[in-house]
N, C-alpha and C positions, 0 to 999 in steps of 0.2 A: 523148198519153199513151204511156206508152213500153211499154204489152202491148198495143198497136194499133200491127198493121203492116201491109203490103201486100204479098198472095203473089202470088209469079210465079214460072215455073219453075226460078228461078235459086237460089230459098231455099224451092221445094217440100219438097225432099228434109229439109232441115236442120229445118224448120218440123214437120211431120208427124209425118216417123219417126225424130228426135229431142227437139225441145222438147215432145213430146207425151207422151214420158215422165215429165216433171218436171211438167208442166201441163197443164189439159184444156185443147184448143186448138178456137175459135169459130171456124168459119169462116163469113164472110156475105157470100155473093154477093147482088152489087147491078149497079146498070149505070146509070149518068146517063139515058140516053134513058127511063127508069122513071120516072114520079114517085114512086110509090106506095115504092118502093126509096131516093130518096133522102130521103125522109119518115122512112124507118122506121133511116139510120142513127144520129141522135141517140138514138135510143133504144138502139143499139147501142152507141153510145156509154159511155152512162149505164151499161149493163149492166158494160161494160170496165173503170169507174173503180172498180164497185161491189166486185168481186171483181177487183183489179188485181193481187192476190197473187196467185191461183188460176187465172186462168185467162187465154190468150194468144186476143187476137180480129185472127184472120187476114182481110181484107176481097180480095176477087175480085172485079174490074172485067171483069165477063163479057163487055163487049164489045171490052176490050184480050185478055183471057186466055180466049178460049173456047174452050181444049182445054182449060184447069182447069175450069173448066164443066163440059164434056163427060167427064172422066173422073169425075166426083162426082154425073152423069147428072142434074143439074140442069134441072129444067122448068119451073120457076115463079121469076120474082124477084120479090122477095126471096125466100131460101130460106137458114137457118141449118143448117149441119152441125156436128157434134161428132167430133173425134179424139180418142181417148186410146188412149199406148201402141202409135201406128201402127195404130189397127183403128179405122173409122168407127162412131161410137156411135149413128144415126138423127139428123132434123133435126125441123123448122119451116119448114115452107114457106107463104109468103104474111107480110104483117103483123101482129105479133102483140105483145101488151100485155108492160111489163116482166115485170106477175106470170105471165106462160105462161112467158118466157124463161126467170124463176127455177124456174119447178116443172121446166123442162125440164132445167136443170144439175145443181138439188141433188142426184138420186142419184150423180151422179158428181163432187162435191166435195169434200173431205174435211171432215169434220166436227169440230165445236168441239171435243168430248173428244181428237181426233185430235191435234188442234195441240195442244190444252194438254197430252195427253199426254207428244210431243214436244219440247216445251220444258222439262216436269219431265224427261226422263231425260237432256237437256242439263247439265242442272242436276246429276243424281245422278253424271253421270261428271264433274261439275268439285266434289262432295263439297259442293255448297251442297243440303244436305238440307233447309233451310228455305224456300228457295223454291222446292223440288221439291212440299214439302208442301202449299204453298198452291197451287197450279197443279193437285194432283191431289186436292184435296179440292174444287176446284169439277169436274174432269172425273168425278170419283164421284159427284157430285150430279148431273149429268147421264146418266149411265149406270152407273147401279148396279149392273149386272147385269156387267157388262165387268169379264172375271177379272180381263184382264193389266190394269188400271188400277188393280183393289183391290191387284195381286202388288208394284205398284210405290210403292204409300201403304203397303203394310205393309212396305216394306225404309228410305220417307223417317220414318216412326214410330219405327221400330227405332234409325235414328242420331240421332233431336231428344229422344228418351228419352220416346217413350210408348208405352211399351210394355204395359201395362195395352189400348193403343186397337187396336195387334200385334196381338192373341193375340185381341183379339174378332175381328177380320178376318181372321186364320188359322183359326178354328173356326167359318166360314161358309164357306171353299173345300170344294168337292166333292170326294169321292173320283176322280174324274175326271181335275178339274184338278189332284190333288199333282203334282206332275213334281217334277224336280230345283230347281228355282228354292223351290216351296213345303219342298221338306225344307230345304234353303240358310236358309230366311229363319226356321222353327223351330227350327233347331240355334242360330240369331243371338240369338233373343229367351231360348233355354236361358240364352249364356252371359252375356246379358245381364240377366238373374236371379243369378246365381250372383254378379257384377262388383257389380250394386246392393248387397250386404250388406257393408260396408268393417269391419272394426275399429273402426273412429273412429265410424261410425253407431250399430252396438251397443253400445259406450261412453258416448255422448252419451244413445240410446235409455234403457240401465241407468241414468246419472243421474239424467235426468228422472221415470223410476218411483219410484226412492227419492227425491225431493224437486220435486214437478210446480208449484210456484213457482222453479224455478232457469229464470230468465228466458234469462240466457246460453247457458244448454244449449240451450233450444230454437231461440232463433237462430243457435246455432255448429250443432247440426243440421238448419233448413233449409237453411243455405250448402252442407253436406254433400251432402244429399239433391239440391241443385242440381248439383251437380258429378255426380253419376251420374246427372245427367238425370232425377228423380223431379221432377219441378216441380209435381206435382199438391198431394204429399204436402205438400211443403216451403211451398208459397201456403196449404193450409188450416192449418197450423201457425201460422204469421204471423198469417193473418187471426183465428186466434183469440184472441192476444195482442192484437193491435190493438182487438177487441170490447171486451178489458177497461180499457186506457190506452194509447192515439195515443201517448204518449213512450217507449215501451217503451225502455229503454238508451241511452235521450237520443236516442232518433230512429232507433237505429242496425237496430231492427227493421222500419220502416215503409220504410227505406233498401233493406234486402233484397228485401222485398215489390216494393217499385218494380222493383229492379234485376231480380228475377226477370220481372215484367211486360214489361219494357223489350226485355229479351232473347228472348221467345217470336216465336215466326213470325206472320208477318202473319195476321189472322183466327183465329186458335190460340183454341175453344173456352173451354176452362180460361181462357184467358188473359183474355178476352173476360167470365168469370162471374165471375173475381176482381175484374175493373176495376167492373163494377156494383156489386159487393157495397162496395167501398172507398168508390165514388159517396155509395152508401146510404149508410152513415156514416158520412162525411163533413157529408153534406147531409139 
């Protein structure tokens, strides 16, 4: 496995007090003349493949390298030590079950919202707000309470146009946490109020009040409504026409409906109540 390697003075340095910045680094001294030590490398193994992202397991042949030994003031083999960031994190000494190994790593792994974090703000600096979204509505599911998690789903809300989901997660941050970022992100959902009301909406809107059988209007206004990212508004409009006849404009409204479905973010809510509800009357 290629984060299983073998330290010796020569990639001390490089191992330690550099890859230990990027990864927790394992280090498991063992020593052939052990048996109990070469017992317990597959298990070290095992550990290696399991977290092969995360963590670097450095292995010490204590009877080739016993000045690494001796500086890690090792007394027992097997004996597991933890470096991050150049400072030794405490070990494991003697044999010990994978599950100790894992309780012994996780406070110093990074954690799932972490990553999925990380990959949504990937996402937001290359303007793919969609699958920013989905990435950070599972890491809010798991830590709800994580400001900067909620600060970074209410800026992927703000560009997929839901902003109605915005302003509920902008009026749950703390006095506290406003900083610069929370004013940034209500100044955005402002002018993105302001951008929702087109001419053409309030036009189509005024139609349909003077004549709420003008089928076309409603359809040319959920297209609308989709363009400024209302997809809520513009799905329960369709689906109301659909309630009343599947051919609405020879298809041309259940076409939208779709299209709008089609186009939402993976796992999207709305998008997800729409698709049952179609189900349902359908079937």
């Amino acid at each position: 496995m290629q984060n299983i390697i073998e330290l010796t003075p020569d990639n001390f340095q490089k191992v330690l007090a550099e890859d230990s910045f990027s990864k927790l680094v394992v280090v498991a001294f063992w020593a052939d003349s052990v048996a109990e030590s070469v017992e317990y490398m597959p298990t070290v193994q095992a550990i290696a493949a399991e977290y092969a992202s995360d963590i670097i397991v450095a292995t010490v042949d204590c009877v080739k390298e016993q000045q690494l030994a001796m500086q890690f003031g090792v007394q027992h083999i097997p004996t597991l030590a933890l470096v991050k960031e150049g400072k030794p994190l405490g070990g494991l000494p003697g044999q010990q079950s994978i599950e100790q190994i894992r309780e012994l790593l996780t406070p110093h792994l990074p954690k799932v919202e972490d990553n999925l974090l990380q990959q949504a703000v990937s996402y937001i600096d290359e303007s793919n707000f969609s699958e920013a979204y989905t990435l950070l509505c599972q890491a809010i599911e798991i830590a709800p309470e994580r400001v900067d998690i909620q600060k970074k789903l209410i800026n992927a809300c703000l560009n997929i146009g839901k902003d109605s989901d915005a302003e509920l997660l902008l009026q749950n941050i703390k006095m506290v946490d406003q900083d610069d970022e929370y004013h940034s992100l209500l100044a955005t959902l402002e002018l993105n109020k302001q951008a929702a009301d087109t001419p053409e909406i309030k036009a189509l809107e005024l139609a349909i009040q003077q004549d709420s059988n003008n089928t076309s209007a409603v359809v040319q206004l959920a297209i609308q409504l989709h363009q400024v990212k209302r997809d809520e508004e513009a799905l329960n409009l369709l689906f109301i026409l659909l309630k009343k006849d599947l051919s609405v404009e020879n298809g041309e409204g259940k076409k939208v409906f779709m299209d709008i479905l089609q186009a939402a973010p993976a796992g999207d809510p709305v998008a997800t109540s729409f698709r049952r509800k179609l189900y349902s009357l359908l079937y």
